[in-house]
C-alpha positions as CSV (number, residue, x, y, z in Angstrom):
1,X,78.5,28.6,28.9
2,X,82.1,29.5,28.1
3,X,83.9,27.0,25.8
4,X,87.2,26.2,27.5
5,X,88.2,22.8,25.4
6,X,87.8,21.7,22.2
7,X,89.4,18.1,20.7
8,X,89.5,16.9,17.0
9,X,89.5,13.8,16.3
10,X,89.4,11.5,13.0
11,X,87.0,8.8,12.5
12,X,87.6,6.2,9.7
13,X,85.0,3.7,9.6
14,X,84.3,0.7,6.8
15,X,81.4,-0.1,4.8
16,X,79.7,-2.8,4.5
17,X,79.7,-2.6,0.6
18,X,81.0,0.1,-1.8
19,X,79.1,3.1,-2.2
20,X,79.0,4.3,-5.9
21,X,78.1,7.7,-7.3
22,X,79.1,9.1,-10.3
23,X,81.9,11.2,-8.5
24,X,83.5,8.3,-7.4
25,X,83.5,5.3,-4.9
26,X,83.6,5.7,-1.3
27,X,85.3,2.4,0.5
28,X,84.5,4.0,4.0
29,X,83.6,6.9,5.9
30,X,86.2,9.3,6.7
31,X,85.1,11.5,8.7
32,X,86.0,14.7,11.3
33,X,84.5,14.4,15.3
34,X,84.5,17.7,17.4
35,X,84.4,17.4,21.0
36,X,83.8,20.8,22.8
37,X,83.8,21.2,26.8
38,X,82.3,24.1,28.4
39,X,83.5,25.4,32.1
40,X,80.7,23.6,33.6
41,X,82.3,20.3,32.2
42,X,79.2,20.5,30.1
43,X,80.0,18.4,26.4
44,X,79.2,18.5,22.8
45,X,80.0,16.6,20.1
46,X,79.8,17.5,15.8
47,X,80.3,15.8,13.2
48,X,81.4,16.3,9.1
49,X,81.8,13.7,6.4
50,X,83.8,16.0,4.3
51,X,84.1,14.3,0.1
52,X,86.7,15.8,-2.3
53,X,84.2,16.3,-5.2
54,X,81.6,18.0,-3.5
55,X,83.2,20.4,-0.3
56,X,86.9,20.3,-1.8
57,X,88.2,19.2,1.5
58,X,89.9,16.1,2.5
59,X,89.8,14.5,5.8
60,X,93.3,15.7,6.3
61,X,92.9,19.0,4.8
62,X,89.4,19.3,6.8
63,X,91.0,18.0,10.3
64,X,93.7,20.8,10.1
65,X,91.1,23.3,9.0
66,X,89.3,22.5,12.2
67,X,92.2,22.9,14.4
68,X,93.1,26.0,13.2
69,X,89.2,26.8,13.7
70,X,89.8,26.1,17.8
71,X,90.8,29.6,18.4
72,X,87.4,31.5,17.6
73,X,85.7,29.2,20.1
74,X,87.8,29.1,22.5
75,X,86.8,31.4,25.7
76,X,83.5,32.1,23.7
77,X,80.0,32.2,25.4
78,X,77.7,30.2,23.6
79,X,74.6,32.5,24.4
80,X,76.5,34.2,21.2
81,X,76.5,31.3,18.6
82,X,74.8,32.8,15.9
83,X,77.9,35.8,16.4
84,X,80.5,32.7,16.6
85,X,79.1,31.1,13.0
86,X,79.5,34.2,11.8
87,X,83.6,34.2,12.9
88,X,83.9,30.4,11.8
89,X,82.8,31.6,8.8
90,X,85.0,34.7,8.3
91,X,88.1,33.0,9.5
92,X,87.9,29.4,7.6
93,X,86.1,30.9,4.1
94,X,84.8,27.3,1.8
95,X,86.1,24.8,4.4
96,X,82.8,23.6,5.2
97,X,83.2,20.4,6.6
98,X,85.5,21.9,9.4
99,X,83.1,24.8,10.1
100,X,79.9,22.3,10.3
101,X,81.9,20.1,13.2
102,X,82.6,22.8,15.1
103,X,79.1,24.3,14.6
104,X,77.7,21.6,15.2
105,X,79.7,20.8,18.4
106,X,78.9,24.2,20.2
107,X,75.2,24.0,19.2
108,X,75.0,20.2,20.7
109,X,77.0,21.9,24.1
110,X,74.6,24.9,24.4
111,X,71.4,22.7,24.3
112,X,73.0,20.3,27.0
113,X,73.6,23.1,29.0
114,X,69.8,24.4,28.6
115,X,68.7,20.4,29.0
116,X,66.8,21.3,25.5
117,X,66.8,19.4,21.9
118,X,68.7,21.0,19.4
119,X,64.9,20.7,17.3
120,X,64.0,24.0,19.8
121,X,67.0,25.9,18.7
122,X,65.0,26.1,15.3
123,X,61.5,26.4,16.6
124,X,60.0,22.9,17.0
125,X,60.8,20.0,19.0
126,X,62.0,16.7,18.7
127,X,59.8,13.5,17.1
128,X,60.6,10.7,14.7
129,X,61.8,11.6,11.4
130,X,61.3,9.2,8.1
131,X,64.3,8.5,5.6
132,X,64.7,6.8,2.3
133,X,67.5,4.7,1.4
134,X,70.1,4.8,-1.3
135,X,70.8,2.3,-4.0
136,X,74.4,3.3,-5.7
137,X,75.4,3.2,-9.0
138,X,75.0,-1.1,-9.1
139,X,74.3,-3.4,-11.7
140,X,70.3,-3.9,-12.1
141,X,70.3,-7.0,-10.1
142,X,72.1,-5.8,-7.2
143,X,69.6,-2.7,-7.0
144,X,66.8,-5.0,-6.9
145,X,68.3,-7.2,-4.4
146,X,68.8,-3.8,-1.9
147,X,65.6,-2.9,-2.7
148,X,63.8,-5.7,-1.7
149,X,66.1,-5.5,1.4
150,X,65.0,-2.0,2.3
151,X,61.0,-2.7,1.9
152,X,61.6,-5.5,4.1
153,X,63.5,-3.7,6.4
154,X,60.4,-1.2,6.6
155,X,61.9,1.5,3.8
156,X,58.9,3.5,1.8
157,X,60.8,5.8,0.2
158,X,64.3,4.9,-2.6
159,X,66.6,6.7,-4.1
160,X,68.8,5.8,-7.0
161,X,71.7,7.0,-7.8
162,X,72.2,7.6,-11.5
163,X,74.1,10.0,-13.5
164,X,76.5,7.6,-15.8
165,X,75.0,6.1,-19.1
166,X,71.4,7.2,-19.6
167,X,70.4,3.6,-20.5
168,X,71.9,1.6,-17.7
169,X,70.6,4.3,-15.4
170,X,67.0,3.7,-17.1
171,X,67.6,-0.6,-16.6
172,X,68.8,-0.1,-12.9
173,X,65.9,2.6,-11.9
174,X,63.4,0.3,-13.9
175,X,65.0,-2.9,-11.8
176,X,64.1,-1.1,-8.3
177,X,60.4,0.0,-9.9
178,X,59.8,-3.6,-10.5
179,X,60.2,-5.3,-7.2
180,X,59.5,-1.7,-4.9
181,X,55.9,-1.0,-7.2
182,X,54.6,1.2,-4.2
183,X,57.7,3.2,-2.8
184,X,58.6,6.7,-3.6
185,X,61.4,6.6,-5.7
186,X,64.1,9.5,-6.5
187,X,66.7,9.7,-8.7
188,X,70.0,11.7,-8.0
189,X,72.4,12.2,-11.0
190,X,75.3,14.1,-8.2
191,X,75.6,16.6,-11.8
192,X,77.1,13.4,-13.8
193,X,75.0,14.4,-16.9
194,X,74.5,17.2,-19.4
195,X,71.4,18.8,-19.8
196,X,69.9,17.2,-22.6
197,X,71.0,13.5,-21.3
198,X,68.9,14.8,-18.0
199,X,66.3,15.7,-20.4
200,X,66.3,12.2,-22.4
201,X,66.5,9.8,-19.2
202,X,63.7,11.7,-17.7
203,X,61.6,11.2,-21.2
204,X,62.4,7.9,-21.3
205,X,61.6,6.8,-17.2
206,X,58.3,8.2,-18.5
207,X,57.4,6.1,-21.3
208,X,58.1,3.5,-19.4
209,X,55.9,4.1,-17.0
210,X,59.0,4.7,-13.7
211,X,56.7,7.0,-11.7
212,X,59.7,9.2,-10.1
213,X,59.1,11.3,-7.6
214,X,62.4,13.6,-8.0
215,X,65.2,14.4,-10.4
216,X,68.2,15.5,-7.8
217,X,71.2,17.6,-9.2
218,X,71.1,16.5,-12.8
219,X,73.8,18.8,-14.4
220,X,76.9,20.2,-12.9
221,X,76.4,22.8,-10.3
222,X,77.6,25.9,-12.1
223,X,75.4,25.4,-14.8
224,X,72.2,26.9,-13.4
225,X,70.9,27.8,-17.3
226,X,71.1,24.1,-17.7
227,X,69.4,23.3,-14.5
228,X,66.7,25.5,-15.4
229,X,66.6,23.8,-19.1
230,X,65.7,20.6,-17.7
231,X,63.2,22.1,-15.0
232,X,61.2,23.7,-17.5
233,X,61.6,20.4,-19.9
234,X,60.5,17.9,-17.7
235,X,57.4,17.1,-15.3
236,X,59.1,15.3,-13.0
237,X,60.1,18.1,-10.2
238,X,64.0,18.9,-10.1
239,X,66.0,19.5,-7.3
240,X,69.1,21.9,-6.8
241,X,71.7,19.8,-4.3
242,X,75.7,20.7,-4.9
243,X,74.2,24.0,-6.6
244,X,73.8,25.0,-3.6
245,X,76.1,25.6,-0.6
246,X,74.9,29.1,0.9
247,X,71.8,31.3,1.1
248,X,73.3,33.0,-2.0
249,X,73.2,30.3,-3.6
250,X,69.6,29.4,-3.0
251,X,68.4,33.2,-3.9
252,X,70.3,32.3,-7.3
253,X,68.6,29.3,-8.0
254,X,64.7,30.7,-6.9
255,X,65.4,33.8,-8.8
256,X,65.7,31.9,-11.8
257,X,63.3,29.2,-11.7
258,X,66.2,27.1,-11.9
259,X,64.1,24.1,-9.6
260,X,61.3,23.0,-7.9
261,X,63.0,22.0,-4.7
262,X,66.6,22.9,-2.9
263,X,68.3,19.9,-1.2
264,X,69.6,21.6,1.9
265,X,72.5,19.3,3.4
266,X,74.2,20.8,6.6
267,X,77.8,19.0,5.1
268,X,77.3,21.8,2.2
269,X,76.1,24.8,4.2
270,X,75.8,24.0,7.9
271,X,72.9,24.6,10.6
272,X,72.4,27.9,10.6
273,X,72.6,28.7,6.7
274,X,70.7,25.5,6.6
275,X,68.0,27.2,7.9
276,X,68.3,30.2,6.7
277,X,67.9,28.2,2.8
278,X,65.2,26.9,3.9
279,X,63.1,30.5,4.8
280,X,64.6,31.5,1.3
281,X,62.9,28.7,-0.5
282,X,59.7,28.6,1.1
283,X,59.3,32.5,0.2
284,X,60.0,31.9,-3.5
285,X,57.5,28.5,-3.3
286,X,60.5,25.8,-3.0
287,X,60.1,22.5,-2.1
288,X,62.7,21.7,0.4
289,X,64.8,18.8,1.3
290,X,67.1,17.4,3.6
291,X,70.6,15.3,2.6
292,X,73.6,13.6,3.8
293,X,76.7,12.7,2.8
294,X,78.7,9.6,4.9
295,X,77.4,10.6,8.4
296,X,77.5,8.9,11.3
297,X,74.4,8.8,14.1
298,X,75.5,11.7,15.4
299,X,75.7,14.5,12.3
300,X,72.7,12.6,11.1
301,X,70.7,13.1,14.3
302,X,71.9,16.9,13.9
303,X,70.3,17.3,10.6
304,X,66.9,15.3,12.1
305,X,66.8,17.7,14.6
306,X,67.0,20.4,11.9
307,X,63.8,18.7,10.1
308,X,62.1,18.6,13.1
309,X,62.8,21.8,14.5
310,X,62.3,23.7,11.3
311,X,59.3,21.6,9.6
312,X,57.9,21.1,6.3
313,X,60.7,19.4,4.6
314,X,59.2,17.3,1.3
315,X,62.3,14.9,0.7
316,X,63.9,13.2,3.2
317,X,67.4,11.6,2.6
318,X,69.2,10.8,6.1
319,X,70.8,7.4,5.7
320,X,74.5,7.8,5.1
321,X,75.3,5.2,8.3
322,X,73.1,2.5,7.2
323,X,76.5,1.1,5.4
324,X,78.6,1.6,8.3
325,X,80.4,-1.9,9.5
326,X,79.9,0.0,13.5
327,X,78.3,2.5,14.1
328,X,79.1,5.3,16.3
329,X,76.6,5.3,18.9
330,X,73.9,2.5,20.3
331,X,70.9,3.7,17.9
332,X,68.4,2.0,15.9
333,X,69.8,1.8,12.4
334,X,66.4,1.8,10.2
335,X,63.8,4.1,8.2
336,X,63.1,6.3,11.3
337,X,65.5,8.5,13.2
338,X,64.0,8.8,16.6
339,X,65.4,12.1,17.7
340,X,65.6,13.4,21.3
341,X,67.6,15.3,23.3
342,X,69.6,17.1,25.2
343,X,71.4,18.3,22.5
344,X,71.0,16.0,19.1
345,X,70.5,13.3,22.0
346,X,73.7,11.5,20.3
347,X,77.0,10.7,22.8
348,X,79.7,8.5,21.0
349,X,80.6,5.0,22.2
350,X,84.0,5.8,23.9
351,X,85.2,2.9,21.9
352,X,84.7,4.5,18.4
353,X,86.7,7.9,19.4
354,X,90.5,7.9,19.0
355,X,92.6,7.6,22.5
356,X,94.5,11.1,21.2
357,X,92.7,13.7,19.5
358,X,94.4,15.6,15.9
C-alpha cells in the first residue's frame, strides 16, 4: 500500500443557474481533483470545492498548495493514514481544501486496496443516504418555482439561504412554506446577519407561522457570544457551520452553549477531524450535521460515506452537484445518494479530468 504517484488536476465545471449566498455568487464549480496510485497500480481519487470567503483558498492558491502537499504522501504506506493526516496537516497549516483532496484521495486508495467502503473506515457500512436541497438567495417567485421542482423531483427536506435583508429573507422563506407545506425546511444565513437581525427574522418566521426546522450560521463565525445570544433567544435550534473548522473549534462552541447542532463539512475540517467533531458533539449533547460546499459526485459520496459510516447525523445537506451542467461521474443526481464501495464507490468519467495534470 505504498503511494508511488499522485496527479493534481483542476476541474471547472458550469452551473446550470447562479448560486447566491450572502458571500457572494458562484457562476461554477471550481474545484481541485487528486488522483493517487499506489505500487499495486491500485487508484484513488479526492476531491475539494475550495470558496474564498469561507477556506481562504482559491482554486489556484489551493491547486499549488496541493502540489506542494505531494511530498508527505509520496512513498507513504497507507496502513499509516491517520499518521499521514497528521503531516498534511503540519506541513500545509489552514489550507484546507488542498489537505481534504489529498485526504480524501489516500483514504479512497486504501479502501480499494482492502475492496472495503470508505463507510467501514468510520465504523458502519455503506446504505442510501437522504439530502435536502438548496434554494439561493432568489426572488420569492423563483424560490417557489425550485421548490415545487424539488418536491416533484422527490425532495422532503429545503433549505433557504438567507442572510441579506431580514424582510425579503422572511417573503422568500414564507414563498417556499407556501407551495412545500409538508417539507423540512432550514434556513442558513452563511453569518450575513448580526445577532439581533438573527434574533428578529427568527421572531418574525414564527408569527407567521414558517415552522423552521434550523437556523444555520446566523452571525459571523468569530462571534461565538453572539451565536450563543441568538441560541438562547430563539426556539428554533441553531447550528454552528463556518464557526467551526477543527475539533477545537467544536469544544469552543459546546463549552459555551453556543448551539444546538455543529454542521460538520469535510471542505472545512476534513474526514478525520470530521469525525473526530462529531464524538465531541455527541458527548456535550450536539446535534450533528453534515454539509457541502460545490462538490462534485465524488467529494460528495466521500462525505455520504462519512454519514453512513459514522451514524446519527440530524441534518443532512449533500447537494452541491445538483447545479452542475455535467457531472463528474454516471450517478443518479436526486434526494438519495446511494453510496457503495470500494472506496467512496465514485471513479471519474475520463472525459471530465484534464489530459495534463497541475
Amino acid at each position: 500500500m505504498i503511494v508511488e504517484r499522485i496527479e493534481v488536476y483542476r476541474l471547472d465545471v458550469p452551473l446550470t443557474d447562479p448560486f447566491e449566498i450572502s458571500l457572494g455568487t458562484k457562476h461554477e464549480a471550481e474545484n481541485l481533483l487528486v488522483r493517487v496510485e499506489t505500487d499495486s497500480g491500485t487508484v484513488g481519487w479526492g476531491e475539494a470545492a475550495p470558496l474564498e470567503p469561507i477556506t481562504g483558498e482559491t482554486i489556484d492558491s489551493a491547486i499549488e498548495t496541493a502540489k506542494a502537499g505531494v511530498s508527505v504522501l509520496e512513498g507513504r504506506d497507507l496502513r499509516n493514514r491517520r499518521s499521514i493526516v497528521t503531516d498534511l496537516e503540519a506541513a500545509l497549516p489552514g489550507a484546507v481544501s488542498a489537505r481534504l483532496a489529498l485526504e480524501t484521495a489516500l483514504y479512497d486508495a486504501y479502501c480499494r486496496e482492502r475492496d472495503i467502503s470508505l463507510a467501514e473506515c468510520f465504523g458502519g457500512s455503506p446504505g442510501p443516504i437522504r439530502t435536502d436541497l438548496t434554494v439561493s438567495i432568489v426572488d420569492p417567485d423563483t424560490a417557489a418555482a425550485e421548490a415545487e421542482s424539488a418536491l416533484e423531483a422527490g425532495f422532503d427536506e429545503l433549505k433557504v439561504k438567507v442572510g441579506g435583508d431580514v424582510s425579503a429573507d422572511i417573503e422568500r422563506v414564507a414563498a417556499v412554506r407556501e407551495v412545500a407545506p409538508n417539507a423540512g425546511v432550514k434556513v442558513d444565513a452563511n453569518q450575513g446577519w448580526q445577532p439581533k437581525e438573527a434574533i428578529q427574522f427568527a421572531h418574525e418566521a414564527r408569527t407567521r407561522g414558517l415552522d423552521l426546522t434550523l437556523l444555520e450560521q446566523p452571525v459571523h463565525r468569530d462571534d461565538v457570544r453572539g451565536l450563543k445570544r441568538v441560541t438562547e433567544a430563539v426556539r428554533i435550534p441553531v447550528a454552528a457551520d463556518e464557526a467551526v473548522f477543527t475539533p477545537t473549534d467544536a469544544h469552543r462552541i459546546a463549552a459555551s452553549g453556543a448551539a444546538d447542532v455543529i454542521n460538520i463539512k469535510a471542505a472545512k475540517s476534513g474526514l478525520t477531524d470530521g469525525a473526530a467533531i462529531a464524538e465531541i458533539a455527541r458527548g456535550a449533547n450536539l446535534e450533528v450535521m453534515i454539509g457541502c460546499m460545490l462538490e462534485s459526485a465524488l467529494g460528495l459520496h466521500a462525505s455520504a460515506h462519512l454519514v453512513a459510516g459514522l451514524g446519527g447525523f440530524s441534518y443532512v445537506d449533500l447537494d452541491g452537484n445538483l447545479s452542475f451542467e455535467r457531472n463528474v461521474a454516471d450517478v443518479t443526481v436526486g434526494p438519495t445518494l446511494e453510496t457503495r464501495g470500494p472506496g467512496h464507490g465514485i471513479v471519474p468519467d475520463p472525459s471530465m479530468v484534464p489530459d495534463t495534470p497541475e
